[in-house]
C-alpha positions as CSV (number, residue, x, y, z in Angstrom):
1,X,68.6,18.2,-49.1
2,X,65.6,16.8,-50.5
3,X,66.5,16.7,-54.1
4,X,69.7,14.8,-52.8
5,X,68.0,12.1,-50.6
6,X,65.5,11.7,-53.5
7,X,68.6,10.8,-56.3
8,X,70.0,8.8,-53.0
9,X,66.5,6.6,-52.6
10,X,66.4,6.9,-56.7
11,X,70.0,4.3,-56.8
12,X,69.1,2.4,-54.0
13,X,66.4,0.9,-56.6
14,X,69.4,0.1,-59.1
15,X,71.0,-1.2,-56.3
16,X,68.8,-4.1,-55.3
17,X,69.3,-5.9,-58.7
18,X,72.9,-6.0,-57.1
19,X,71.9,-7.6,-53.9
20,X,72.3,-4.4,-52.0
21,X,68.8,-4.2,-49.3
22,X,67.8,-0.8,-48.3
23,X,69.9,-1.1,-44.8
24,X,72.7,-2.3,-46.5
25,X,72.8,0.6,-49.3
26,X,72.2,3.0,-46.7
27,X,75.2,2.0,-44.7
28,X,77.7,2.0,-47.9
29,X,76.3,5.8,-48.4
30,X,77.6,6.6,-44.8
31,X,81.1,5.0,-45.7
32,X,81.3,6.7,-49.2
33,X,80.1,10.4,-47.8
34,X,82.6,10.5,-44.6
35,X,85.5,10.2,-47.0
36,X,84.1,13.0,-49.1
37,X,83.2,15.4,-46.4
38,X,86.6,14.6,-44.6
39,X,88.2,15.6,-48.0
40,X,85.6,18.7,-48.4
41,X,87.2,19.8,-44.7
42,X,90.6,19.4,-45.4
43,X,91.2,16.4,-43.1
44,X,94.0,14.2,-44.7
45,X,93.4,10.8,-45.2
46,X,96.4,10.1,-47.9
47,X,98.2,8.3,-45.5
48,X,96.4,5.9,-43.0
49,X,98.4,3.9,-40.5
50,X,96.6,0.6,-39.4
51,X,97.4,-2.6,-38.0
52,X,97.1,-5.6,-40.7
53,X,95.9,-8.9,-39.9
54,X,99.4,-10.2,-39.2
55,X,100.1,-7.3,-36.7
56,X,102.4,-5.4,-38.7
57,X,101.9,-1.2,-38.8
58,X,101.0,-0.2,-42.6
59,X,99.5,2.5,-44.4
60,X,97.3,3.2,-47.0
61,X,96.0,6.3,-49.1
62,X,92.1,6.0,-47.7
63,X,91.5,9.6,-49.7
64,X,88.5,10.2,-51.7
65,X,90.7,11.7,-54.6
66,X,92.6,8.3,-54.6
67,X,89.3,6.7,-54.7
68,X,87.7,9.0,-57.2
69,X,90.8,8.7,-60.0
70,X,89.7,4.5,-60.2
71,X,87.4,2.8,-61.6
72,X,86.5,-0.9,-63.1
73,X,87.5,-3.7,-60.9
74,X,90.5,-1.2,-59.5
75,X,87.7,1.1,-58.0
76,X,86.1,-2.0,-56.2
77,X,89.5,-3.2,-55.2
78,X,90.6,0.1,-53.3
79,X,87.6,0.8,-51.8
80,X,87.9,-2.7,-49.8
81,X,90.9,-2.1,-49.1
82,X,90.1,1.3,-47.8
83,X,87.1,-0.4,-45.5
84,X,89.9,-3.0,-44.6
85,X,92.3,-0.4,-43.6
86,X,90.4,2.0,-41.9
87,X,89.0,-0.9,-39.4
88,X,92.4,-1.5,-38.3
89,X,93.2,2.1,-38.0
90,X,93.3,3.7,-34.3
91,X,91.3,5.7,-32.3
92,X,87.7,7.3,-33.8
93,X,88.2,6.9,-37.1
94,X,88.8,2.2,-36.2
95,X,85.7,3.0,-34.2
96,X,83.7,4.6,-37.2
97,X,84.9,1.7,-39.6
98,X,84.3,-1.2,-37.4
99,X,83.5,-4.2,-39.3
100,X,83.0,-2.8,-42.3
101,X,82.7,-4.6,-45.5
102,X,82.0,-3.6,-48.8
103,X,78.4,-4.4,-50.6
104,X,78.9,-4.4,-53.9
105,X,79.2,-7.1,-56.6
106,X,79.3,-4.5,-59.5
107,X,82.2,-2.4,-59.9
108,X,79.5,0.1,-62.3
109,X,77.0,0.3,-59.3
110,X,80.4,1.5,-57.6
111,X,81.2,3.9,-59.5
112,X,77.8,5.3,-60.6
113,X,77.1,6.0,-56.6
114,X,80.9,7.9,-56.0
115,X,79.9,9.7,-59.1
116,X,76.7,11.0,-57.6
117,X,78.4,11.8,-54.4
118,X,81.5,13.8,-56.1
119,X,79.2,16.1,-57.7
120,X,78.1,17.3,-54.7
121,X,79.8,19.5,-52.2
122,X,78.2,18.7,-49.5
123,X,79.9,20.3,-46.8
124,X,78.3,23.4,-48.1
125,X,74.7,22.6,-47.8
126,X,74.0,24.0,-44.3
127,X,72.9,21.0,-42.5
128,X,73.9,18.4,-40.3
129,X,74.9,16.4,-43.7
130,X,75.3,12.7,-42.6
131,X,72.6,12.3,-40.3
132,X,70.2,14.0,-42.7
133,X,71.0,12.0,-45.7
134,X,70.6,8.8,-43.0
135,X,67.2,9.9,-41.3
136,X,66.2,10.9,-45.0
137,X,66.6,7.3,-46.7
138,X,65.4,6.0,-43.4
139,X,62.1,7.9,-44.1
140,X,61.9,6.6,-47.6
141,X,62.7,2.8,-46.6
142,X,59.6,3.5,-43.9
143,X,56.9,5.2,-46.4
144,X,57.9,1.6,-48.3
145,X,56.5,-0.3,-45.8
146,X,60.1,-1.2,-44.4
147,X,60.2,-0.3,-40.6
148,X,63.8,1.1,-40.8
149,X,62.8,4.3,-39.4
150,X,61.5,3.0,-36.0
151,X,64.2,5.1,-34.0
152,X,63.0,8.3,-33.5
153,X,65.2,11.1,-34.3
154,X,65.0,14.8,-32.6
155,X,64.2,17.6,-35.0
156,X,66.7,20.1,-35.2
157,X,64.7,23.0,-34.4
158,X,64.1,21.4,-31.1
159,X,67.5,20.3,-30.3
160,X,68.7,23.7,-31.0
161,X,66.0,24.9,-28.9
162,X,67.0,23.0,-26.1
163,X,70.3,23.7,-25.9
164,X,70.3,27.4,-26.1
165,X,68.4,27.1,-22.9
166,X,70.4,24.8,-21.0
167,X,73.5,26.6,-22.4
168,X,76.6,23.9,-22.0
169,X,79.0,26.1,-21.2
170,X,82.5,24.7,-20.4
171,X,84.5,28.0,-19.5
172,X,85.8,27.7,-15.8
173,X,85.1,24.1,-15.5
174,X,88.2,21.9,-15.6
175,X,87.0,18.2,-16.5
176,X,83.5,19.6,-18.1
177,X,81.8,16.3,-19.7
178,X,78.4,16.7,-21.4
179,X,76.6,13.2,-22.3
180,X,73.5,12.3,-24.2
181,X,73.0,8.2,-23.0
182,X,70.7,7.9,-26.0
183,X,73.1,9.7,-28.7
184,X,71.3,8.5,-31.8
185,X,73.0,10.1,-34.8
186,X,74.6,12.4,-32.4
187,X,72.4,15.1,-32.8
188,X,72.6,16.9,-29.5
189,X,76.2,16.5,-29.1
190,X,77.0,18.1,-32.6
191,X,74.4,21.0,-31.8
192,X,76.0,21.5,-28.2
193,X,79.7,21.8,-29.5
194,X,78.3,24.8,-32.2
195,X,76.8,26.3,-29.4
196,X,80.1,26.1,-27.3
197,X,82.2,27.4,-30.8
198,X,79.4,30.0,-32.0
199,X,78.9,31.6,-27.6
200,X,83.1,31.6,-26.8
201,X,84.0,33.6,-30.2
202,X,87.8,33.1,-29.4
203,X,87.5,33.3,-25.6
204,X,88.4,29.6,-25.6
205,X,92.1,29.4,-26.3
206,X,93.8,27.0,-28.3
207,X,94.7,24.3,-25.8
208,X,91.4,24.9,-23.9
209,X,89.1,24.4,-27.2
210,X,91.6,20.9,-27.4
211,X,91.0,19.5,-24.3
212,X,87.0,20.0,-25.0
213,X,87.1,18.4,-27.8
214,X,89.1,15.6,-26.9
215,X,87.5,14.9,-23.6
216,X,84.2,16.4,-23.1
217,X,81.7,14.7,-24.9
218,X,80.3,11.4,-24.2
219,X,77.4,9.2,-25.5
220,X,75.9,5.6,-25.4
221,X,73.6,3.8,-28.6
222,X,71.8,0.5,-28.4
223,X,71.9,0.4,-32.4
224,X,74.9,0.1,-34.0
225,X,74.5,2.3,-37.5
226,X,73.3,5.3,-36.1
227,X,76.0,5.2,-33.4
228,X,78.1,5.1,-36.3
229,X,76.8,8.3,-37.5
230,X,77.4,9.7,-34.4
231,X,81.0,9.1,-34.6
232,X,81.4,10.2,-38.0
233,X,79.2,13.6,-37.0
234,X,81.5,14.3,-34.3
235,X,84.8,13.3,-36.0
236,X,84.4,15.7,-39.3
237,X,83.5,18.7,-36.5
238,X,87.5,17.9,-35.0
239,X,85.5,16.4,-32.0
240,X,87.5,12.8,-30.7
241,X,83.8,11.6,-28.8
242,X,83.4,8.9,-26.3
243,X,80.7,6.8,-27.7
244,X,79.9,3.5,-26.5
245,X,77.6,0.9,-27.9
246,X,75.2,-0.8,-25.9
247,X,72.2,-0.2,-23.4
248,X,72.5,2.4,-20.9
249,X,70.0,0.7,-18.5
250,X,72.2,-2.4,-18.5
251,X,74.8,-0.5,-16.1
252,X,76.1,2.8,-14.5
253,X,79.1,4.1,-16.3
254,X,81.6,5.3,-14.2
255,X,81.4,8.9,-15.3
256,X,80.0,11.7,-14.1
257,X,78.7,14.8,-16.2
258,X,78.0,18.4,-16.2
259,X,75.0,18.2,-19.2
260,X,73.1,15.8,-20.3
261,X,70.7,16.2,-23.0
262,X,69.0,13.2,-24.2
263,X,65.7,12.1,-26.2
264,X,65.2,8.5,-24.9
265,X,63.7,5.6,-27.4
266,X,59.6,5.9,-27.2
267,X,58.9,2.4,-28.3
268,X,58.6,-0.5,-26.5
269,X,61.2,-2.8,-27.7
270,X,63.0,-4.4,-24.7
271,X,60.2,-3.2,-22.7
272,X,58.6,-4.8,-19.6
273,X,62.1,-5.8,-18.4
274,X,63.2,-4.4,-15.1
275,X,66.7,-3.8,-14.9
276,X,68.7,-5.1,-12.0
277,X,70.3,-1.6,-11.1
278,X,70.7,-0.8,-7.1
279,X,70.7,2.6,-7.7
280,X,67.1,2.5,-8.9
281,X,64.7,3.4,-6.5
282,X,61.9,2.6,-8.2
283,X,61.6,-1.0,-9.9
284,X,59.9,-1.0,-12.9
285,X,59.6,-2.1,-16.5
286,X,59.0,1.6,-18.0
287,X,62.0,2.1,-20.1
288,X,61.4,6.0,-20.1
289,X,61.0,6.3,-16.2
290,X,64.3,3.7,-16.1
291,X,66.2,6.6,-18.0
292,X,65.2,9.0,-15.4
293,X,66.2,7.3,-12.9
294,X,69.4,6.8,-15.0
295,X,70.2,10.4,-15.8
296,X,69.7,10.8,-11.7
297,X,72.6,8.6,-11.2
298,X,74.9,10.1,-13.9
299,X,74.4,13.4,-13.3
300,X,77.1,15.7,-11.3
301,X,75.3,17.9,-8.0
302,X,74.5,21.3,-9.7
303,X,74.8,19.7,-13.2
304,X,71.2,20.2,-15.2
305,X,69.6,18.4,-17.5
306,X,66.9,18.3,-20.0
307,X,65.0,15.2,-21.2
308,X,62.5,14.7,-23.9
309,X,60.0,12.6,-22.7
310,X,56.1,11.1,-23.7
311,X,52.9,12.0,-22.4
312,X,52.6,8.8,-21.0
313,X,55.8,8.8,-19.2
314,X,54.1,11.8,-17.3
315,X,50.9,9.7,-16.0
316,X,51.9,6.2,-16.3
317,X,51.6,4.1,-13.2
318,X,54.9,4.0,-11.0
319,X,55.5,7.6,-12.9
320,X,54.7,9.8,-9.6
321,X,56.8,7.9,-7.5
322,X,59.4,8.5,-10.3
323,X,59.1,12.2,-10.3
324,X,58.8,12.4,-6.7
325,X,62.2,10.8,-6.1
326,X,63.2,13.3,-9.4
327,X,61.9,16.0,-7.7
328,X,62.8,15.6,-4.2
329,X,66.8,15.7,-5.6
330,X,66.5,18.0,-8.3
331,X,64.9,21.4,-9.2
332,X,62.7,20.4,-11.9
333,X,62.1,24.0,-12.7
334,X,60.6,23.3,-16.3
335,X,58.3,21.4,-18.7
336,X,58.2,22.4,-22.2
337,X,54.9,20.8,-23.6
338,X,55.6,19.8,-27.4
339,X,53.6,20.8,-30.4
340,X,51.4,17.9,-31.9
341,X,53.4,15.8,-34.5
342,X,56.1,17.4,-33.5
343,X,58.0,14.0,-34.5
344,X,56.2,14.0,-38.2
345,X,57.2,11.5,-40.2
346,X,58.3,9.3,-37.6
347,X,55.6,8.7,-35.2
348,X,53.2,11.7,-36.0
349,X,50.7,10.9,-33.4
350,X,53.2,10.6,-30.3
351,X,52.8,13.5,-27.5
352,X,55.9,14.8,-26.1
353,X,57.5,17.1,-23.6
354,X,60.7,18.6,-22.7
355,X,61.7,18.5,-18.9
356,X,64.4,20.4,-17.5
357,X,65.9,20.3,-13.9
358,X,69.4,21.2,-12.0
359,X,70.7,18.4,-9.2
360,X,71.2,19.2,-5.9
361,X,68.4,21.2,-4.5
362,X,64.5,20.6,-4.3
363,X,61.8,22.0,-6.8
364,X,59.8,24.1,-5.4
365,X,58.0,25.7,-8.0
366,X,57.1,23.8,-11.7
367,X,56.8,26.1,-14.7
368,X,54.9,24.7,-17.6
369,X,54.8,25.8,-20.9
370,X,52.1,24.5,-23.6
371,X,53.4,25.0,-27.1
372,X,50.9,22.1,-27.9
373,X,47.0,23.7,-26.6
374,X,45.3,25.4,-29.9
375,X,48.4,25.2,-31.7
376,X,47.7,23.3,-35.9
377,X,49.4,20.2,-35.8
378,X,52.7,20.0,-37.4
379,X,53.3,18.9,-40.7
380,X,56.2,17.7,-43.0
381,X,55.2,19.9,-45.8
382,X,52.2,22.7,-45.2
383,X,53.6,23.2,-41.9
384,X,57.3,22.1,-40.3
385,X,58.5,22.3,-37.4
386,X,60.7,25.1,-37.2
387,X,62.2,27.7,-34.3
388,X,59.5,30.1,-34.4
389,X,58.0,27.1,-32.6
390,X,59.6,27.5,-29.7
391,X,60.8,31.4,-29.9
392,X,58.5,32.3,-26.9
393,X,59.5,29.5,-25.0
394,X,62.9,30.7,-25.2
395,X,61.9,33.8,-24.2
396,X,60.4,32.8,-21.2
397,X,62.2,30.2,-19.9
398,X,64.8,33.5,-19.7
399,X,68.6,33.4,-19.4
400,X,69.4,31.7,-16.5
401,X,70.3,27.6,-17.7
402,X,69.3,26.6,-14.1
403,X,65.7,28.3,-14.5
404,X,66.4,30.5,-11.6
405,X,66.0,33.3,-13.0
406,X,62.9,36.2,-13.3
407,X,60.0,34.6,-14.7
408,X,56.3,35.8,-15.6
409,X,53.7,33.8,-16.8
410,X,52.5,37.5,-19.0
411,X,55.4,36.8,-20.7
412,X,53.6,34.8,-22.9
413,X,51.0,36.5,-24.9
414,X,48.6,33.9,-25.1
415,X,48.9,32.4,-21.6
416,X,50.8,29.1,-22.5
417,X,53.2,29.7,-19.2
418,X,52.2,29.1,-16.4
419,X,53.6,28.1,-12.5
420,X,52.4,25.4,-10.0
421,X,53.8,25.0,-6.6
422,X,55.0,22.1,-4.8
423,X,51.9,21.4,-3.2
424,X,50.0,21.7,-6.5
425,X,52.0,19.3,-8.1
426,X,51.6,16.7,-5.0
427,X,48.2,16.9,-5.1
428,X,48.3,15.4,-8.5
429,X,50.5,12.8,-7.4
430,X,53.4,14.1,-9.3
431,X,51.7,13.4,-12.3
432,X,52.9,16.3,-14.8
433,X,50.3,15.6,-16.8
434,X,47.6,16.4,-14.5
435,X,48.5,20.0,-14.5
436,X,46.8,21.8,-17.0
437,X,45.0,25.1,-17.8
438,X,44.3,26.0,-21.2
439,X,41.3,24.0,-23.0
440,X,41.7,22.5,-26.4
441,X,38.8,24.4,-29.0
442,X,35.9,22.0,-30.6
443,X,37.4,20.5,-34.1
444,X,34.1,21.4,-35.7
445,X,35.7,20.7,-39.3
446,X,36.7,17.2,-40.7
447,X,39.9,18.5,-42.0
448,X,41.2,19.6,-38.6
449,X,40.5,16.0,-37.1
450,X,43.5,15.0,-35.9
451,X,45.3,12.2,-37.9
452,X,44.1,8.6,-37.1
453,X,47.7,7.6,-35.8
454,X,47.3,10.3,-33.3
455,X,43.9,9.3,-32.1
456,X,44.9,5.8,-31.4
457,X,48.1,7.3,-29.7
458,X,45.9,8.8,-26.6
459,X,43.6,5.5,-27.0
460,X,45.7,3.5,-26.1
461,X,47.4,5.6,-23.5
462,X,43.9,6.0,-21.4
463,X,44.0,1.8,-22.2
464,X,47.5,2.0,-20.8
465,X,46.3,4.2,-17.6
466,X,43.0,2.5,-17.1
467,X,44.2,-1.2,-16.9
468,X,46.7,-0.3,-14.5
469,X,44.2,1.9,-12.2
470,X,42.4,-1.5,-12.2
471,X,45.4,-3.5,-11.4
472,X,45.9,-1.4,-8.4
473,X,42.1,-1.7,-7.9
474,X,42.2,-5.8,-8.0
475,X,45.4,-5.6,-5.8
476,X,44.0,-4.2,-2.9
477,X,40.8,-6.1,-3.0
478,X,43.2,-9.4,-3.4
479,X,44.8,-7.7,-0.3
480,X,42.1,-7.6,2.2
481,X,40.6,-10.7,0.9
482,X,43.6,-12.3,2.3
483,X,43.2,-10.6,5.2
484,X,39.3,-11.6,6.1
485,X,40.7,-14.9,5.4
486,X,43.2,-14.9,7.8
C-alpha cells in the first residue's frame, strides 16, 4: 500500500500544473477508485437511473469499463457526465456523489490517473483500500507542510482491538443499531460489520444478514470528504449506512443504539463553545467531555460502549464531575491505557486511552490496563503499531463484552492490569488519570528521549491543569471577598 500511495502522491505533482491542489486531487482519487472497486466486486453500475435537472428519470452506463474504453476529450466528457449522473442518483450511492464535479482541465492528466488506477486490483490488497489510500495522501500533504491531516484517524490494529472486545453482536436483537457519532472514514463501522460476517459464519440467514445491513449502522461527520469515504467504505461492503453530516454536539438524534464505538476529534477546533443541550449535565466547553455526555444520551440501557479518549480528558477540570455522572449510570468497567505514539504520524506526542462501560447499572470496580508504562514508543517504521500491542489486553479484559466476567490482575505478566474500587476512584475525584501504579524507568540515553512533540504534549497539559487549579483558586478567594464585603 505504500508503493501505491507513493505513485498516488508521485501524480498529484503533475497534477498541480493542471490546477488540481492536493485536497482537490485527493478527492478525484476517491471518485475514480469507488468505480473501480465497485467493478473489482461485481457491483453493476452499467445502468444508473438518476433524476436530470429537468426532473425526468434517465440512465447512464457510470461503469469503470465504459470509462476505461475512452479517452481524449470523450474520456473527460463521460466522466462528467458520470459525476453528473451519479449526484442525481438515489439512495447511498446520490449521497457518496453529492456535489461532485470534475477537476480536470486536461483530458491526458485524465487518462494518465485511470491508467494508474486500472493496473491495479485493488480489491485484492488486504486492506481497508479507500480510506488507506485517503489517510495515506493525507500524510503526504501533512509531511509538506499542508495541515490536511489534522483529523486524526484510528489505527486499525486498535479498532480491531476494540471491537473484538466489545463484540457487536446483532443475533437475537430485533432493531440492533450500532453508531460511531464521530465516523471519520468509517473505520469502526467497516471493522464491526467483518466482525459480525467473520463471528455468525452462516448463522445469520439471508433476510437477517439484510435487514443488518440495511438498517443497523449509523454514523455522524463534521467534515464532509472523509464522510464521504465512509459512505463509499460501507457501500462496496453491501452495507446501505445511515451517515449524516454535521456536528453531533449540535443536537440529539432521535435514535437510540445498542454499540457505539467512537474516537472523538482531539483538537480544539470549535472548542471553548458550550453547547446548548438540556440533556447535558455538565456545561462545559470540553469538546471531548461534551461527547461523553453525548454517547450517555444516545446510548440504549444495557447497551456498552467504548470511547477513545486523551489523557487530558481524564484530569481536565469539569472532567470528574463528568465521570461521576458517567459512572454513577454506567458500569465503566474498563480503561485501556494506550501505547505512546500510538497515533504516529498524526499527532505522535498525543496520550490516549480506551474507556469501556455498559448503561444501566453503577461501576463498582475500575480495571486499568497500561499498555503505555515501560513500553518503546511507537513508530511508523522501526516499530508500528500492530495487535501484538494489545494481545494481552484482549486477554484480560476476557470474554464477556460487558466486562463482567472473571478477571485477575496476574493475568498479565508484567503487572499492567490492575483494579480500583469505587471508593479509590472517588478519592481521586474521578480523575482516571490519577490512578496509577507502575513507574516509568529513567531515560538515561538521548536516543530514548521522548520526541519533542510529545514533551510539549504533557507541557502543556500540566499548563492546561495548572491554570485552571488557579482559576478555581482565584474563584473562591473572589468568593469570600464578596462576602467580608458584604
Amino acid at each position: 500500500m505504500t508503493d501505491v500511495v507513493g505513485k498516488l502522491w508521485g501524480f498529484c505533482h503533475t497534477l498541480r500544473h493542471d490546477g488540481i491542489d492536493h485536497g482537490d486531487y485527493i478527492e478525484q482519487i476517491t471518485y475514480l477508485l469507488f468505480l473501480k472497486m465497485a467493478s473489482e466486486r461485481g457491483i453493476d453500475l452499467s445502468r444508473v437511473e438518476h433524476r436530470t435537472p429537468r426532473g425526468e428519470v434517465d440512465a447512464t452506463d457510470c461503469s469503470w469499463p465504459a470509462l476505461r474504453a475512452r479517452s481524449g476529450q470523450a474520456l473527460l466528457d463521460r466522466y462528467a457526465d458520470v459525476l453528473r449522473s451519479l449526484d442525481g442518483a438515489p439512495g447511498v450511492l446520490g449521497e457518496i456523489y453529492a456535489g461532485s464535479q470534475p477537476r480536470f482541465k486536461s483530458p491526458a492528466s485524465l487518462g494518465k490517473l485511470v491508467d494508474l488506477i486500472d493496473e491495479i486490483e485493488w480489491t485484492r490488497l488486504g486492506v481497508d483500500i479507500q480510506a488507506a489510500a485517503y489517510e495515506g495522501l493525507l500524510e503526504k500533504a501533512a509531511a509538506e507542510g499542508k495541515k490536511g491531516a489534522g483529523q486524526y484517524f484510528t489505527p486499525r490494529a486498535l479498532i480491531q482491538s476494540i471491537v473484538r472486545c466489545i463484540r457487536p453482536d446483532p443475533q437475537g436483537k430485533p432493531g440492533f443499531a450500532l453508531c460511531d457519532p464521530a465516523c471519520g472514514t468509517g473505520g469502526f463501522l467497516v471493522a464491526a460489520w467483518e466482525w459480525i460476517e467473520a463471528e455468525a459464519r452462516g448463522a445469520l440467514d439471508r433476510e437477517a444478514a439484510r435487514r443488518i445491513k440495511a438498517g443497523a449502522f449509523f454514523g455522524q461527520e463534521l467534515v464532509a470528504r472523509p464522510r464521504r469515504l465512509a459512505l463509499m467504505n460501507l457501500y462496496l461492503h453491501g452495507i446501505e449506512p445511515r451517515i449524516t453530516l454535521g456536528d453531533s454536539l449540535d443536537a440529539p438524534p432521535d435514535e437510540r443504539f445498542d454499540v457505539i464505538l467512537t474516537n472523538p476529534p482531539f483538537g480544539t477546533k470549535g472548542a471553548y463553545e458550550t453547547p446548548r443541550r438540556e440533556d447535558f449535565a455538565i456545561a462545559t466547553a470540553n469538546k471531548q467531555l461534551n461527547f461523553i455526555q453525548h454517547v450517555l444520551t444516545i446510548l440504549r440501557p444495557g447497551g456498552r460502549a467504548a470511547m477513545v479518549l486523551p489523557d487530558h480528558c481524564l484530569f481536565a477540570d469539569q472532567a470528574g464531575a463528568v465521570l461521576e455522572i458517567l459512572a454513577r449510570g454506567c458500569d465503566l468497567h474498563t480503561v485501556l491505557r494506550l501505547p505512546h505514539g500510538t497515533f504516529t504520524p498524526y499527532s505522535a506526542g498525543v496520550k490516549a486511552n480506551v474507556v469501556f462501560f455498559t448503561k444501566g447499572r453503577a461501576t463498582e470496580r475500575v480495571w486499568i490496563y497500561d499498555a503505555r508504562t515501560g513500553v518503546p514508543s511507537i513508530t511508523k517504521k522501526g516499530r508500528p503499531l500492530s495487535p501484538a500491542h494489545f494481545a494481552e489486553f484482549e486477554r484480560c479484559y476476557g470474554g464477556d463484552p460487558d466486562g463482567r466476567g472473571a478477571r485477575e490482575a496476574a493475568s498479565s505478566s508484567e503487572g499492567r492490569f490492575r483494579s480500583f474500587e469505587l471508593r479509590e476512584v472517588k478519592e481521586r475525584e474521578f480523575k482516571l488519570d490519577g490512578l496509577r501504579w507502575l513507574k516509568e524507568e529513567s531515560l538515561d540515553e538521548a536516543g530514548e528521549m521522548p520526541e519533542p512533540e510529545e514533551l510539549a504534549t504533557d507541557a502543556l497539559q500540566e499548563l492546561t491543569e495548572a491554570v485552571a487549579a488557579l482559576n478555581r483558586v482565584l474563584a473562591l478567594l473572589e468568593g469570600g471577598a464578596k462576602a467580608a464585603e458584604a
